[in-house]
N, C-alpha and C positions, 0 to 999 in steps of 0.2 A: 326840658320841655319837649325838643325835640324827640329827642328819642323817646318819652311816650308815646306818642303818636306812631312813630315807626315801629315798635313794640305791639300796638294794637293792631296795625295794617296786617302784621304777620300772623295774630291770633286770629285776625277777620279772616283771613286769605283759609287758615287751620280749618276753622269752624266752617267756610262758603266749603271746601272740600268735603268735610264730613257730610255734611244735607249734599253735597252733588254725590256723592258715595249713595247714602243712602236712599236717594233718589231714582240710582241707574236700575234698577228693577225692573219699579213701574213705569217706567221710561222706555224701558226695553221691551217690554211686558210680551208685545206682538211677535220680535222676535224670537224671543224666548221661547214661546209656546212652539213657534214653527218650525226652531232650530233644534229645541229640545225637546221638543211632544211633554212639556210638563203642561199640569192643566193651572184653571184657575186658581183653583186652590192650594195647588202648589206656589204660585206666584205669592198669593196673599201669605203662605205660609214664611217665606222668603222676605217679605218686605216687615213682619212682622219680628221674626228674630234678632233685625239688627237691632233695636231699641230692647226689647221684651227682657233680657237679662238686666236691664239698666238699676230695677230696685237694689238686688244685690252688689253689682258691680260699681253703682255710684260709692258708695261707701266706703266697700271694701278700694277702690281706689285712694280714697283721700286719705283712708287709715296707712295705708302705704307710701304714701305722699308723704304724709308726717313724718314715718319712719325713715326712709331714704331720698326724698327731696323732688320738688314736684317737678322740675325740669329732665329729671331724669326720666321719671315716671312717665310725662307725656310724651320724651324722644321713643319712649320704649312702645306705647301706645299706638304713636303715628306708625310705628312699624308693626303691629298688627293691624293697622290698616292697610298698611300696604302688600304684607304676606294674603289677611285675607283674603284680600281683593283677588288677588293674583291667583289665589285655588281657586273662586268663584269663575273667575275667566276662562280656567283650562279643565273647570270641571264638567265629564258626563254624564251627570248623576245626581241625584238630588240629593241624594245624603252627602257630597263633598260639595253640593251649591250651600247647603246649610252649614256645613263648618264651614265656612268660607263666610258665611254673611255673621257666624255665631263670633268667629274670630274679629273679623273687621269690625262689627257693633260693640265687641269688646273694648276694641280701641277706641272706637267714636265716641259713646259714654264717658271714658274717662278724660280725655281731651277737652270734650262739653264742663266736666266738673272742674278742671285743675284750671283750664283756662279763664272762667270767669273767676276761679279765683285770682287767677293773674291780674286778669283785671282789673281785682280791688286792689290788689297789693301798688299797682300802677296807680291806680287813679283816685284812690281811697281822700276824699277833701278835695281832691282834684278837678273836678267836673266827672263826678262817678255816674250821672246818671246819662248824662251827654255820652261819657266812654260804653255805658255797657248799651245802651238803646242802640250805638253803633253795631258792637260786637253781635247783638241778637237778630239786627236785621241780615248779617251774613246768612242766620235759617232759610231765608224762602229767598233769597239771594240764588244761593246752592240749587234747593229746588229748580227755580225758575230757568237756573240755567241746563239743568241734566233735563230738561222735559225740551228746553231749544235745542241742544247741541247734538245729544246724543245719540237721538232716533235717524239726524240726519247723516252722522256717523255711521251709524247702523246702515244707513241706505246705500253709502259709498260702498262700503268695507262690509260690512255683515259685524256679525257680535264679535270677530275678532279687534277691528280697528274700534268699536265702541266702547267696547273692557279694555284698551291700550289707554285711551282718552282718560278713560277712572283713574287708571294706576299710573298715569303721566300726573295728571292732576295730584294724587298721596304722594307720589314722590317727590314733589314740588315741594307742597307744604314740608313735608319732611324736611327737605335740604335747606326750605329757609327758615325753619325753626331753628334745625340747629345750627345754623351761623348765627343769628342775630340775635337769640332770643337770651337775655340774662335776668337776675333775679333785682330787683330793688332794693337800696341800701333798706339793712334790718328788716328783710322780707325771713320770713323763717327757710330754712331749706334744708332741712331733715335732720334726725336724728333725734326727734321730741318724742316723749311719750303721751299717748291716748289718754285724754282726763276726759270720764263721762260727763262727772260734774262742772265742767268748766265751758260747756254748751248750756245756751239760754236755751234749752227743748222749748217751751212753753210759744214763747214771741217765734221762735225757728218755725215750728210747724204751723202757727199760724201765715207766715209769709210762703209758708212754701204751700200749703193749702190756696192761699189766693193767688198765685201764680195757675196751680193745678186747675183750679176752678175756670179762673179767666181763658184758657188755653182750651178746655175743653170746650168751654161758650163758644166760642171762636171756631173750635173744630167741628159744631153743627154745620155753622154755614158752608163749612166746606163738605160736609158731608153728605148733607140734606136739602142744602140751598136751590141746587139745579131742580131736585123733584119736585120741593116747595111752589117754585118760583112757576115752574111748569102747569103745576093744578090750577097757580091762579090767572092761566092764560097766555103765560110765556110759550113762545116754541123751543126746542132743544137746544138750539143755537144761542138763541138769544138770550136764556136764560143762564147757558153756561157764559158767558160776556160779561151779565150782568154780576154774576159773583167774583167774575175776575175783576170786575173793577171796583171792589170792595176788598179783594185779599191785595190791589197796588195802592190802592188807596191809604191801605192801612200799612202797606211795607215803607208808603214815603212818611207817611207819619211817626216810624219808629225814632229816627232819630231828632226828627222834629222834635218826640214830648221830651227826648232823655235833655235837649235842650234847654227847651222852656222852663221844666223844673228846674236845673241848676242857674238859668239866667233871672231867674223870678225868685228863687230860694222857696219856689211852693206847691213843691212836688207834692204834700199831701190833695195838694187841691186839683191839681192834673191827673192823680189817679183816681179820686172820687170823680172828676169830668167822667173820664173815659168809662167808670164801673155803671155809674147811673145810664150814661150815651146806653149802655151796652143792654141793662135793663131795658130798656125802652123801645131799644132799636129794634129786638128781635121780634114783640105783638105786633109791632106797626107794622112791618112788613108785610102781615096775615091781612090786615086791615084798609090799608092806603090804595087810592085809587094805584091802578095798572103805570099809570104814565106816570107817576109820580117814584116807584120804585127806586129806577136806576138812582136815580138825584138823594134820594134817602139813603142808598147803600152807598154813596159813593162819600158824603159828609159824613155819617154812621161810621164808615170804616177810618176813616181820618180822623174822628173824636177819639174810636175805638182804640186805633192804633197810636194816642198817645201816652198808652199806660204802662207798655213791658219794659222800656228803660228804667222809669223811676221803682218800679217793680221787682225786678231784680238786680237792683242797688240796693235795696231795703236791707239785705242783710249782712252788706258790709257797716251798717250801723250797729250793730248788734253781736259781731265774732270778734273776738279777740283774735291779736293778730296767729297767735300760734297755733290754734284752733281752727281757720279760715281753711285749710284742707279739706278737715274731717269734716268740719260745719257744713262745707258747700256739698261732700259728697250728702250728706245724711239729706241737705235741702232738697237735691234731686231724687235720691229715692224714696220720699215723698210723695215726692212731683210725680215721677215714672210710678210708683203705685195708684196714684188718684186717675193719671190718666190712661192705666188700663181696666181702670172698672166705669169710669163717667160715660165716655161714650160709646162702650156695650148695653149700660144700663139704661140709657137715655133713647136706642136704639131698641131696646127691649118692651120700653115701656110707648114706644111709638108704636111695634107692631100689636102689642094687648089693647091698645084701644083701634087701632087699625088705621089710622092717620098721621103723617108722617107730620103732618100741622106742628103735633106734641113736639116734635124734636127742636122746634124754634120757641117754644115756652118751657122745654126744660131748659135750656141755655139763657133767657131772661133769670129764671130760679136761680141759673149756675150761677150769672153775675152780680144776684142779689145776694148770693153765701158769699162770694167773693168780700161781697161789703163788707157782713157781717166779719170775714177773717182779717181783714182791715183793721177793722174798730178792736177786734181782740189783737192786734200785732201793737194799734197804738197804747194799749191799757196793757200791755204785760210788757212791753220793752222799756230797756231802762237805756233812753237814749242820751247823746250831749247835749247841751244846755240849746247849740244853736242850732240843732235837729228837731227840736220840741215844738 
């Protein structure tokens, strides 16, 4: 028992690094430009490469995972976090800041795939949705801390002591993966071969479709929330406030719902809460008196936020155990393909009508496909008797 938990602290600790990795960009962003005369667009270009390989390399990770064993795969991984990092740091140039983030993001992707498969393998009947809502809130964990830490870093030190910070940070994870981290009796650990037909495709990509969908929904508010929030009379400040206290609202609620579903046995009904909240929550805001806002985003994002555990636990219902590599890479590049076309597209169709309004009613849309991939994950998976 114990050593689950101590097993998950060290994939939390993996994963809070990778989002602080791939955070230190736009964290740095100001230095950056002053210290290297890159412009914006080079910034965006940078913070976009670490993930943007991810459809390919999810897969092709877990395919490799299978063959040679996922513990190895992720010690190898963490250290192209930690090399990339490291050219990113000493680089003057934008074409070696880009292998540098192309390198590190390679690692991060794969880390993100093997590790939550770890986590099933760990937790799988265990309190899987308790374990992974943990693991998932390591995401804006990460974040939250390279946006505290880093710039102030930067302030001491310049970009040198801030990219030291990164690469203390991956070498951390590094070192205590591999002391502590071992496989679970009759976890598979390499040497299987690749069976197409022995993936549920059907039920997979529905679950991994409503992960993508939900996430994009999510990523309005962070993308468009401050301008929204602004037209309807917020000042700059205060409407940036007001969104941040919708994205902790909803990071304390992460392990909340993984919770409640395993404590209640009725996780389908915790993520329809949170799918419908989500529906709902995005017109209101367009609509709802001024003062009423804050208090709406801040419950909103706590209903919201109690769906990504039970969410991606879905699919350790559904892989078999030998297959759980491949499965989980194929889940992400999925994932990593829907959410580089959602919120472009969502973004596109906000500038053709020329109100940025649209982008908080395509996100209502988003969380209503979400349902609908719901309902197709519960009609095509051939789940156990006490998952039904």
């Amino acid at each position: 028992m114990q050593m689950r938990w101590l097993i998950l602290f060290v994939l939390f600790f993996a994963r809070t690094t990778m989002a602080f990795q791939f955070q230190s960009v736009a964290a740095l962003s100001p230095t950056i430009i002053d210290s290297l005369t890159f412009t914006l667009v080079d910034i965006g270009l940078l913070i976009g490469l670490y993930l943007g390989p991810g459809v390919i390399i999810a897969t092709l990770g877990g395919v490799v995972a299978t063959w040679l064993g996922d513990r190895r795969i992720v010690l190898f991984s963490l250290v192209l976090m930690v090399a990339g990092g490291l050219i990113v740091a000493y680089s003057t140039s934008l074409t070696w800041a880009m292998i540098g983030r192309v390198i590190s993001g390679a690692g991060g992707v794969v880390i993100n795939v093997l590790m939550t498969k770890m986590v099933i393998d760990w937790f799988a009947r265990h309190n899987i949705a308790t374990a992974m809502a943990i693991f998932i809130s390591s995401w804006p964990l990460g974040i939250a801390l390279a946006l505290l830490i880093l710039p102030s870093l930067a302030e001491v030190g310049g970009l040198k002591l801030a990219w030291a910070g990164v690469s203390a940070a991956t070498i951390t994870a590094l070192v205590l993966f591999s002391l502590a981290y071992r496989s679970p009796e009759g976890a598979s650990s390499g040497g299987r071969k690749i069976s197409l037909t022995s993936l549920p495709w059907v039920p997979l990509s529905y679950v991994a479709a409503l992960w993508a969908l939900y996430n994009a929904a999510f990523g309005m508010i962070i993308g468009f929330g401050t301008l929204i929030l602004i037209e309807r009379g917020f000042s700059a400040a205060g409407a940036s406030s007001a969104i941040s206290f919708n994205i902790l609202a909803g990071t304390i609620a992460i392990p909340l719902g993984g919770w409640m579903a395993d404590r209640t046995g009725r996780r389908d009904t915790v993520i329809l809460a949170s799918l419908i909240t989500g529906v709902v929550l995005y017109p209101a805001l367009l609509y709802v008196p001024i003062s009423y806002i804050p208090v709406v985003l801040v419950v909103g994002g706590l209903v919201v936020g109690f769906g990504p555990g039970p969410i991606v636990s879905m699919p350790s219902l559904i892989l078999p155990q030998h297959a759980r590599a491949f499965g989980t890479g194929v889940f992400y590049s999925i994932y990593y393909a829907m959410m580089m076309i959602a919120p472009p597209m969502a973004g596109a169709i906000s500038d053709h009508f020329g109100n940025v309004n649209v982008a908080f009613t395509m996100a209502s849309v988003m969380m209503a496909a979400a349902i609908v991939a719901f309902i197709g994950f519960r009609r095509t998976a051939t789940l156990p008797v006490d998952e039904r």
